[in-house]
N, C-alpha and C positions, 0 to 999 in steps of 0.2 A: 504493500500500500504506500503510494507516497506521499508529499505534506499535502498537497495538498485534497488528496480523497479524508488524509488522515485525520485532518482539520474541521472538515466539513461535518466527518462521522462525527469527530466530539460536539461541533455546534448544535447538529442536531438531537444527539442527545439529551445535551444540557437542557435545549430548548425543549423537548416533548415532555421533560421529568418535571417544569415550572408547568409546563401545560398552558403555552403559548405558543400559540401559532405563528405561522410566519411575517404574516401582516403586524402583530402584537410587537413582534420582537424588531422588525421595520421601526415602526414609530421609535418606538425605545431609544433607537441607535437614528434617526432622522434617514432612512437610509429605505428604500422599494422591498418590499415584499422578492421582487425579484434577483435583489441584489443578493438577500439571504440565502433564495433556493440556488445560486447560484455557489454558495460557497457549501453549504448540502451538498448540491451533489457534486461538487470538486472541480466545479468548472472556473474557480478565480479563488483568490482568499483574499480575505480584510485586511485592509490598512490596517499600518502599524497603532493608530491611537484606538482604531475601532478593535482591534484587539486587545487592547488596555479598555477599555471600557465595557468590554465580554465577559473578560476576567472579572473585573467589579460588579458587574452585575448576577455572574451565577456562583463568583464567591471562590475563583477556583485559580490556579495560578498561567501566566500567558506561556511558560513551559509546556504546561498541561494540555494546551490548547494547541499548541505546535509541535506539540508532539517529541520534544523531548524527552527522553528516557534518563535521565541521570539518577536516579533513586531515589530514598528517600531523606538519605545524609546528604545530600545536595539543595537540600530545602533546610537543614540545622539552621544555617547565617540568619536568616528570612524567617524561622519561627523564633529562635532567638532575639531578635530585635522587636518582634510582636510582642512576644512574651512579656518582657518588660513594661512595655507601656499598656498591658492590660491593668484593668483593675481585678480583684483580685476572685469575686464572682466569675467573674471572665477565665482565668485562669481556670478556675475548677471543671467549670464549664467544656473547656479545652482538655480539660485532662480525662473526663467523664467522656468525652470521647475515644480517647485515646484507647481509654481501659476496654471499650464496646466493641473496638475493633482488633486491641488484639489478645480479646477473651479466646479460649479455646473451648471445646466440648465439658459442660460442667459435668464434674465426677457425681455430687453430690447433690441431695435435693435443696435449690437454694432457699433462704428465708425471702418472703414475699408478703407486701401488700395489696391484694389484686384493687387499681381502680385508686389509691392513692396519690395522690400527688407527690409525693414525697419516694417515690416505689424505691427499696430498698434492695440492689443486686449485688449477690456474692460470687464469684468465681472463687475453686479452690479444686489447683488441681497440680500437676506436674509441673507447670509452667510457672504457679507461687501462688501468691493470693493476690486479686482485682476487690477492690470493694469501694463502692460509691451509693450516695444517698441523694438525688437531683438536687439542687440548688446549695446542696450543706457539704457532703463529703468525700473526697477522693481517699483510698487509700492502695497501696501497691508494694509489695514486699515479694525480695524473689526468691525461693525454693532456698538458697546459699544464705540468709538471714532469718529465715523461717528455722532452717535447722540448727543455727550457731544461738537463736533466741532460745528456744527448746534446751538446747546441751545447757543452757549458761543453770534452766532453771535444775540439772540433775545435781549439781554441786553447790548451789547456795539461793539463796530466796531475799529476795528485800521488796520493797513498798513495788506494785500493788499483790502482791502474791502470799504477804503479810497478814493479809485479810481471811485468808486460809489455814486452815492446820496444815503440821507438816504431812501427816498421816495423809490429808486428802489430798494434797496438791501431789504424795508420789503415786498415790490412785490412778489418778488424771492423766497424769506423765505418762505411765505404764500402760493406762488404754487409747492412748492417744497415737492414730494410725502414722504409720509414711505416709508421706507425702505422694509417694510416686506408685501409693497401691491403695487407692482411697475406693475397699470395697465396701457397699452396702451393707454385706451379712457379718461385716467383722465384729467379731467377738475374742476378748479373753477369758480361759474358762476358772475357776475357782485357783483349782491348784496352782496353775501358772501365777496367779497373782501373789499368792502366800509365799511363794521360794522366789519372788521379789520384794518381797517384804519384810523388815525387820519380825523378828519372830514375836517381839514382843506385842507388836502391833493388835489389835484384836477386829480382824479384817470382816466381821458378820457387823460390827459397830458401823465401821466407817463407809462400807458400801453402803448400810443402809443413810448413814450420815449424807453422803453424795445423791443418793435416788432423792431423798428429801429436798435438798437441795436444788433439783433439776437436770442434774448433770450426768448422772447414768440410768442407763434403762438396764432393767435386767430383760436377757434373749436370749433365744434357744444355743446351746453353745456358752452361756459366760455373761459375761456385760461388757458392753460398751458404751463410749460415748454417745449422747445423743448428735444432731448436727452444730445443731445452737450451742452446746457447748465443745465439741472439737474447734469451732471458731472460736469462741470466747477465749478458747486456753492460748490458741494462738495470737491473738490480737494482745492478752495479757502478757505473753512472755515477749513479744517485741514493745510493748509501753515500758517492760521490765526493764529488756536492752538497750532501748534509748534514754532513756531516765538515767540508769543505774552504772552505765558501761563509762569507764571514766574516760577524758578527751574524744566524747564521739558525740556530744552533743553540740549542737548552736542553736543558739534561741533568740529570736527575735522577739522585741516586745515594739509595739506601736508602727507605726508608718514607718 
């Protein structure tokens, strides 16, 4: 295909997905009906300003339109300099997409509010964790911080994990799946749990302590995490990490 069939395909498509027609998108750009179908179907392409003002108006970049292939690191300069001068709704906004597109197949069944405004989407799978909340929350942690957050809680505990006995938080630890094998029917079963647990422990207590709680279900096979809290433990041991991990924090306060 060359630029200019190449060119024309994308005009056209941009234009059919706003669900303007050719005369619509004429006016738009002061320019014939005919001039459009003309760059449709490959027979001239647009000045150089009317392709600056294509781009502006379906929001897409004048590479994109020309059919440049440079990647996606070839657009870094150009989001970077946006970035900055976003406010900071803006920002999230941006990153809420980011996270949409490059979710993969969710392992697990996510938490949902059907019909919320607010809809609340979890990815958690091989590729880390995606979590966002529209308007309020991005979050994004890769498989390599997820597992160094987890190790950090097997050898020592501080604020928010404090909040916990010890007893339950090695429960958790001990049913809390890999990452890179998040089945549905997992369970640990009784035995396993007690020849990871201090002997002293009195492990009929503390499960039952944790089911109370929320955080385990007992299932065919043992117990396991429920989803809400295989999240929670995670989101908890990276608030840990960040908080707790010394020279790894920066914190901004105000503007």
């Amino acid at each position: 295909m060359n630029n200019l069939e190449h060119t024309g395909t994308k005009i056209a498509k941009l234009r059919r997905s706003s669900g303007m027609t050719q005369e619509e998108l004429g006016r738009h750009l002061s320019i014939s009906a005919q001039a459009v179908s003309k760059w449709e179907n490959g027979d001239s392409l647009p000045d150089l300003p009317l392709i600056v003002k294509l781009a502006n108006l379906y929001d897409c970049s004048t590479d994109y339109l020309l059919g440049r292939e440079g990647g996606l690191t070839s657009l870094i300069p150009q989001i970077r300099e946006a970035f900055h001068q976003m406010e900071l709704t803006e920002r999230i906004g941006f990153l809420e997409k980011m996270i949409t597109l490059a979710e993969g197949p969710v392992s697990t069944t996510p938490v949902h509010s059907e019909g919320h405004a607010s809809l609340v989407h979890i990815h958690l799978g091989p590729t880390g964790l995606g979590l966002w909340a529209k308007d309020r929350l991005v979050c994004i942690a890769s498989p390599t911080f997820l597992e160094e957050a987890v190790e950090t809680l097997s050898t020592e505990a501080e604020f928010p994990f404090t909040l916990l006995s010890d007893e339950v938080r090695h429960v958790l630890l001990i049913l809390l799946r890999n990452i890179d094998d998040l089945k549905p029917y997992y369970a640990v079963d009784e035995e396993t749990l007690r020849t990871q647990l201090p002997a002293s422990v009195d492990l009929e207590r503390v499960l039952t302590e944790c089911i109370e709680l929320g955080f385990v279900d007992r299932v065919r096979g043992g117990y396991r995490l429920n989803f809400r809290a295989d999240l929670t433990v995670r989101l908890l041991a990276m608030i840990h990490q960040m908080i707790n991990k010394q020279g790894s924090m920066n914190v901004t306060v105000g503007k």
